[in-house]
N, C-alpha and C positions, 0 to 999 in steps of 0.2 A: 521526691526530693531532688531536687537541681544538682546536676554533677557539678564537681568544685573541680573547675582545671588548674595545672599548675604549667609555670614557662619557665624555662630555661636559656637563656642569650648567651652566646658563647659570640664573644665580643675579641679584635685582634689587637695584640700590640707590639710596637718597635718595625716589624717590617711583615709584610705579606707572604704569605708563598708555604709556611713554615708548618703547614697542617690542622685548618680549623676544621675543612670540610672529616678529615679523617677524624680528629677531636669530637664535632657534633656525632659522628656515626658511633662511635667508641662510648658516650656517655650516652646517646639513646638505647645502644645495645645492653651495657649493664644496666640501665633500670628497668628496661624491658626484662631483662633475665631475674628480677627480684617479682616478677610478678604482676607487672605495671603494664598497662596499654597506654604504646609509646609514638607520636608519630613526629614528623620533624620537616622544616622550612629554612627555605637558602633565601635571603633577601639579598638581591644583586644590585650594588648604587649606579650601574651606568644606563644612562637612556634610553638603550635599547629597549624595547617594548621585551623580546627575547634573545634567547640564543642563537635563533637560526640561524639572521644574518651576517654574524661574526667569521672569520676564518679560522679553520680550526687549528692552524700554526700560530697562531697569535693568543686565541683564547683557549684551546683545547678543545674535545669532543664536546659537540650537540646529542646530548643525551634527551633521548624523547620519552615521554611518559605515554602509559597505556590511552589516557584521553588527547593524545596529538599533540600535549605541550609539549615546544622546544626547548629545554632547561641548559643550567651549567651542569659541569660533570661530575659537580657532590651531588644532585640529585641519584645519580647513581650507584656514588655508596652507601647514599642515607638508605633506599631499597635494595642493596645486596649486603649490604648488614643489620639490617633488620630483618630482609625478607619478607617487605610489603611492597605491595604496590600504589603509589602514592599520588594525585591527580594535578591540578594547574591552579589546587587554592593552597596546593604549600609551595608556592615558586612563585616570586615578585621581583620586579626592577621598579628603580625610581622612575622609568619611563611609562609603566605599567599604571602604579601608583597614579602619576600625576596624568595619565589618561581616562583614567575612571573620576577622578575629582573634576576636571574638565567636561567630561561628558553628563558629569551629575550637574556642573554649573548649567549647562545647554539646554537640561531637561526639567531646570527650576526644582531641582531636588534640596535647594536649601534655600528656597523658601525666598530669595530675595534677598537673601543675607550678606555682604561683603566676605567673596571667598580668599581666604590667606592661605599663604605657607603655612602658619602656624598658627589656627591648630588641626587644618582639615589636611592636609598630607600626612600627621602622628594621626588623625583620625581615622585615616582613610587606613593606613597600615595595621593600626589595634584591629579594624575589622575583620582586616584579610586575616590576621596572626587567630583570633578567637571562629570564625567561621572554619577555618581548619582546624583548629580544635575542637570543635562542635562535629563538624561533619566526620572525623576519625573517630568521635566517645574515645578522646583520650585524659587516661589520668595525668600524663605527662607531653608538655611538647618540647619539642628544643628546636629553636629558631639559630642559623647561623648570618651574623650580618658581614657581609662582605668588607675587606679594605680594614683600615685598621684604626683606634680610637685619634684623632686628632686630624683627619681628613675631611675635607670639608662636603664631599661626595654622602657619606653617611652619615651626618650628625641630624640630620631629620631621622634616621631610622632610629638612634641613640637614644633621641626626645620620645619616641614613642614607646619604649623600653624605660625609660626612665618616670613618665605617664603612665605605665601600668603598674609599677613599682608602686607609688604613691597611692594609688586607686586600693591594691590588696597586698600590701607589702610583705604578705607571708605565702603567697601566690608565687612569687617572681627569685627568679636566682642569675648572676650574673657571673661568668666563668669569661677570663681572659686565656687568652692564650698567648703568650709572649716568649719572644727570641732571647735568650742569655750567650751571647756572642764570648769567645774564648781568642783575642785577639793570639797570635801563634808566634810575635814576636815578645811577648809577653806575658803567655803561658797561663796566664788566670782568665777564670770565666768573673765573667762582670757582671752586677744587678742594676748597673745605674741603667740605663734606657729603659730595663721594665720600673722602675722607679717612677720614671718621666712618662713612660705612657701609662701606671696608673694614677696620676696628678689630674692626666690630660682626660681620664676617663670621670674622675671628680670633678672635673670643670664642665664635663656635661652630667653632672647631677649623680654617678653610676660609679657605686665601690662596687671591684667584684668580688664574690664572695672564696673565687678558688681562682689560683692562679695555672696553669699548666706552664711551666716550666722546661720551654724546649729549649735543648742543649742538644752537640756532638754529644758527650759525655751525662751522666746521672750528676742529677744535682747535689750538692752535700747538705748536712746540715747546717752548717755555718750560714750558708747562703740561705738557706730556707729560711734562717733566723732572722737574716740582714733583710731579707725582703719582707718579714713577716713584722719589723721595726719600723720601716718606713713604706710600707703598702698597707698599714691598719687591718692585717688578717691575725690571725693564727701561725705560727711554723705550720702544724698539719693542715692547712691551708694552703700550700704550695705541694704543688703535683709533679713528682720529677718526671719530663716526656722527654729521655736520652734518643738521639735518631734508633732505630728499630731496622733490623732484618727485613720484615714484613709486615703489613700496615694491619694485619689480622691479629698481630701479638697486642695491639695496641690496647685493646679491652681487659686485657691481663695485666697488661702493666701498670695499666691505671687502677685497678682493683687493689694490687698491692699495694699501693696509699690510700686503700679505704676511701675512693673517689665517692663508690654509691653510698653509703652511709653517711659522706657529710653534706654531698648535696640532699639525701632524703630526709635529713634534719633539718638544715637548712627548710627544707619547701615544709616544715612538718608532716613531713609522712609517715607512717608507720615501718619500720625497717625490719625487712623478713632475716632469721634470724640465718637461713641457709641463701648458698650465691649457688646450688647445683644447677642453677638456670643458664651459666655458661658452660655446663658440661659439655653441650655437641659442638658449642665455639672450641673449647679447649681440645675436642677430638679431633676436629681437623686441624687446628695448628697443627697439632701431635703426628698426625698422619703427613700434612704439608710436607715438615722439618724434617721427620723419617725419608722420604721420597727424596727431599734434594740433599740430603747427605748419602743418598744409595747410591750406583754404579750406572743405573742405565736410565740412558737420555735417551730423549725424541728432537731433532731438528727438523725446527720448523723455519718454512722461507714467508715471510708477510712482505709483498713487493705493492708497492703503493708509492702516493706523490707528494706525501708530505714532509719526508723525509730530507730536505734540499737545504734546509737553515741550521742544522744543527742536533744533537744527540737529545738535546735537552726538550725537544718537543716532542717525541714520539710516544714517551707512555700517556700525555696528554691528549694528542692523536687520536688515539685509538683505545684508551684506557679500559674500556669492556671487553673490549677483542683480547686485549693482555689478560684478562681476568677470566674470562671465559676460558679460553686454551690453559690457562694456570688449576680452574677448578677441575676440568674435565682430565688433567694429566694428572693432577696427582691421587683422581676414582682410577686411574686406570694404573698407577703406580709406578708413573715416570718421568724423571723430571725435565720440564719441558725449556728447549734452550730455544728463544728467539733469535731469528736472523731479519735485520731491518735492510732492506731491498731497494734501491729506488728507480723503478719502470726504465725510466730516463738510459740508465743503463745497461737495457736489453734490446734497443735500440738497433743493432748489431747481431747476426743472428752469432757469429761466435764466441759471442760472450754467453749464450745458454748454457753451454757444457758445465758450467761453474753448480747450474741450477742439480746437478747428479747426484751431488752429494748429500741433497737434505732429501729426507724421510715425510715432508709434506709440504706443500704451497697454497698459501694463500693469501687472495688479493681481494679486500675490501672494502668498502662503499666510498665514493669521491664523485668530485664533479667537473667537468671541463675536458677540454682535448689533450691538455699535457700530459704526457707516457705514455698514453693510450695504442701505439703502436708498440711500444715495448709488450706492454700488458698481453697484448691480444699473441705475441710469439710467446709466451711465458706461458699460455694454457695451452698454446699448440703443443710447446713441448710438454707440459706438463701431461696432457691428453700422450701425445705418441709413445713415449716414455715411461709411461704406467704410474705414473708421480700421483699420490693422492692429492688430489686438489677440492678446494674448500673456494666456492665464490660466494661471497656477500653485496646483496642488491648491486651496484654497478660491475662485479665479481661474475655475475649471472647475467648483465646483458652481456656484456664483450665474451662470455661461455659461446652464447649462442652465436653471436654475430663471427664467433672466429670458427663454432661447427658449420655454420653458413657457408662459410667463405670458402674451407677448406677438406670439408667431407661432401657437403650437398652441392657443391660447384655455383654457386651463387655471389663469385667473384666483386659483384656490386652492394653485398649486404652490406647495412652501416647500423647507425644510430643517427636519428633525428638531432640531435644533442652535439653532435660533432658536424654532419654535412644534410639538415632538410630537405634537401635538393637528391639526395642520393635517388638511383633508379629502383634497388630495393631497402625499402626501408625496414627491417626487419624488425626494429624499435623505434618506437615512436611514440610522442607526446600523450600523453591518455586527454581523451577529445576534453576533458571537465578544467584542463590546463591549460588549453591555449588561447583561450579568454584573460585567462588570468594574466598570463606572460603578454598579449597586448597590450592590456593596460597597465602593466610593469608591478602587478600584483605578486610581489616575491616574498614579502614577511608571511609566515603562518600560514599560505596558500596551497603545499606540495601535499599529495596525500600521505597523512602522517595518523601516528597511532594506530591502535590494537584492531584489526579484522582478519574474520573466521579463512579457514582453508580446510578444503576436503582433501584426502590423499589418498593416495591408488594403492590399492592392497597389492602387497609381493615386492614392493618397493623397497629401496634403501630406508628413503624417509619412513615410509609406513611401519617398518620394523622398528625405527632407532625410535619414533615417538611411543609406538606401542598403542597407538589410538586413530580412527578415522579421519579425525576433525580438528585441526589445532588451532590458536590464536598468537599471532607474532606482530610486532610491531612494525608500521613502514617508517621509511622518509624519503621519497622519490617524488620526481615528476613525469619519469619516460618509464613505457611496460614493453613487453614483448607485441607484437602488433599482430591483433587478432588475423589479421588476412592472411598473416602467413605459418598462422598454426600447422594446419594442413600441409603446409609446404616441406616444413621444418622436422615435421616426425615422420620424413618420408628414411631418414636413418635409423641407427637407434639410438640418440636423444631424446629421451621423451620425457613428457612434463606431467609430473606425479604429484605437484599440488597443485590445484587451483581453486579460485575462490570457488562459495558455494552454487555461483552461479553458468559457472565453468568457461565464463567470459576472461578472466586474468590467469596469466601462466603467474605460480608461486615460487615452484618449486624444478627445476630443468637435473637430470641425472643419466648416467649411460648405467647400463644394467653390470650386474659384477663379472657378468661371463666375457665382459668388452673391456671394463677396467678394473683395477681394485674398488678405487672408489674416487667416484668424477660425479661430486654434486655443488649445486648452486641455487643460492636463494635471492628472493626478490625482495623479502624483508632483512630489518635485524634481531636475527637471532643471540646476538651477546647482550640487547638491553633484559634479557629474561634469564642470565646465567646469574646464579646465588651460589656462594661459598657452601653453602649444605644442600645445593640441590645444581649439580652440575648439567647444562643446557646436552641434551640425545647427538645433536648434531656436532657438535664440536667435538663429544665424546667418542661419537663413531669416528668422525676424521682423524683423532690424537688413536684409536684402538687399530685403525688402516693404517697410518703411519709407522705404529710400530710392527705391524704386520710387515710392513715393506723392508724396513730398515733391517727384520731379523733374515 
């Protein structure tokens, strides 16, 4: 018998920003905890083919998937709240989209037919939405559409959601998510704007069936009433989503309005009569909240370059790195206090001393020359000083290039990436990349996604994995430069991952008798940290930190 899939659109309104991506991860994870195989899709309306090319002050983290897609950065919580690993047929842009219908006109894949907007771009989307569904064998999907209902960037993803509706209309569930603004000169929270953005979402064909209700404050019932009067739902139909402590309570909060039970009506499902499926969800909250209400902290320094526009970009930034060091600190039972650093500022060598008082460092993957002098005195001291230090991919070249420089006397080491020309080049463009970068090959090109690494028994790494052979994810274009292997482990720096062909350094670390703990990776290790399965490496670096601090 043919599996019967069901979809869920968690659609935006009144204004952006206010937590759909959080919303889709929250409503996959409770109906996955009911027993459901649950998988889930971020449709992005801007042209970009991906995420790569973006900057990540403006858009946030380039979050990469195990198969080398460059996504937005809900891809990321859609897989650390669910705890799957998800590929490049749940992640679409309208540039995506409108490339494949073009490329099918090229190849006479429709036959001679006059190609439109409408209905081969909803077409082309139902495919992508049911082909991931199909390749996951899910009972459930949940698609999140980018930008908000009455925008003109997504109302072709709307028409296709609105096109499956029609097709199986006991198939399909549509969840807004909308702002209830609580003007402060005024003092009352207001429903008219979600009012007006669900009219706007009837004008393209689509009642939703739940509203999520974000507010500062929990919503009352009065309001739920007033919305549930002029939005054609139910009261229990509106979902109070009050801002939250932490984006992890979020599955709790939404349960307490009976969220899974009425979307599982809704789609007629069968509804399991027990929810003990978010028990290990609720054991880490538990544990979380325990930890940052308790006494002892870990300071952590993250010195990077994106740091220069403002507060409000950096958990965007870097949003797994904050995730990562958050899971691994509270297995180790400490609550982890971020310090935002920016290079720029170490610039000076005596502005380092300031770096004494935190308990770990680290400097994480970026691109270009800017701070990069700072960076490379921030590992020196961090190395001379016995500072636990953590490098991630560009974290790991400037390791080596600054033990280069300043233990192996190799005064001219560089990076390709900053000076090609340098005498020794001790990083350099991996040969498969500078074809590409001639012919200004930069979308999708850098070697990206999941490959193997072997690790050197007696190692840091090799202990903290507990395993010979790992799989980590890249996004680079420059490696350590095989010529000067040999050169480089004439100290003791030495490189305890490499691929399985022992051509690529992975992995660069000093043994523990040299420092507490001095490692650096070539990949990212944060796109693999899950709230119930905290990433070895982070964990040793937060278990060294607190070692230092005590």
């Amino acid at each position: 018998m043919k599996k019967k899939h069901k979809y869920i659109f968690v659609i935006g309104g009144v204004i952006s920003g206010v937590g759909k991506g959080i919303t889709t991860s929250s409503i996959a994870k409770i109906i996955q905890a009911r027993g459901l195989k649950v998988t889930a899709l971020k449709i992005d309306p801007y042209v970009n083919v991906d995420a790569g090319t973006m900057n990540p002050t403006e858009h946030g983290e380039v979050f990469v998937l195990a198969d080398g897609d460059e996504t937005d950065q809900d891809m990321g919580n859609y897989e650390r709240f669910l705890g799957v690993t998800l590929d490049r047929l749940n992640y679409m842009t309208t540039g995506r989209v409108y490339q494949s219908v073009i490329e099918n006109e090229r190849n006479l894949a429709y036959k001679g037919k006059c190609v439109q907007v409408v209905p081969h771009i909803p077409l082309e989307t139902i495919g992508r939405i049911k082909n991931a569904a199909k390749k996951a064998d899910a009972d459930v999907t949940v698609i999140e559409v980018g930008g908000t209902v009455g925008e003109y960037e997504n109302i072709l993803f709307l028409e296709s959601a609105r096109m499956m509706k029609i097709e199986n209309p006991d198939d399909v569930a549509f969840i807004m998510v909308s702002y209830l603004p609580t003007p402060a000169k005024v003092g009352e929270m207001k429903t008219k704007p979600t009012q007006h953005a669900t009219r706007l979402a009837n004008q393209a064909g689509i009642q939703p069936d739940v509203i999520i209700a974000r507010s500062e404050l929990p919503i009352d019932q009065k309001r739920k009433e007033k919305l549930a009067l002029f939005c054609n739902i139910a009261p229990e139909q509106v979902v109070s989503a009050p801002d939250a402590d932490s984006i992890y309570d979020i599955p709790l909060n939404f349960e307490k309005d009976n969220i899974g039970d009425i979307v599982l009506d809704r789609l007629k499902l069968k509804k399991t009569k027990s929810k003990t499926g978010l028990k290990s969800w609720e054991d880490f909250v538990k544990r979380s909240k325990k930890v940052l209400a308790g006494k002892k902290e870990v300071h952590i320094a993250i010195v990077g370059k994106y740091f220069d526009t403002g507060d409000f970009v950096l958990s965007d930034a870097y949003i797994s790195i904050i995730e990562a060091l958050k899971f691994s600190a509270y297995d180790v039972g400490v609550k982890p206090v971020l310090h935002w650093l920016s290079s720029k500022e170490f610039d000076k060598p005596s502005s380092l001393k300031k770096l004494s008082k935190y308990d770990g460092i680290l400097i994480p993957g970026g691109f270009g020359e800017t701070g990069i002098d700072g960076k490379l005195k921030v590992i020196q001291y961090a190395r001379e000083k016995k500072i636990p230090y953590f490098g991630i991919c560009y974290g790991m070249q400037l390791a080596v290039i600054e033990y280069a420089r300043n233990v192996l006397k190799m005064k001219d080491a560089n990076t390709a990436e900053i000076d090609s020309e340098a005498k020794e080049l001790v990083i350099d463009i991996m040969p498969d990349q500078k074809e590409k970068l001639k012919d200004k090959n930069y979308g999708g090109s850098m070697r990206l996604g999941s490959y193997p690494a072997k690790l050197e028994k007696g190692s840091i790494a090799r202990k903290a994995y507990g395993t010979d052979t790992i799989s980590e994810r890249h996004r680079h274009r420059y490696e350590v430069n095989p010529e000067y292997i040999e050169k480089l482990s004439l100290g003791d720096l030495k490189f305890s991952g490499t691929s399985p062909d022992g051509k690529l350094m992975e992995i660069a670390e000093l043994p523990t008798k040299v420092h507490p703990f001095f490692l650096a990776v070539q990949f990212h290790p944060e796109f693999q940290a899950r709230p119930l399965a905290p990433h070895p490496l982070f964990t040793e670096f937060i278990k060294a930190s607190v070692k230092k601090k005590k």
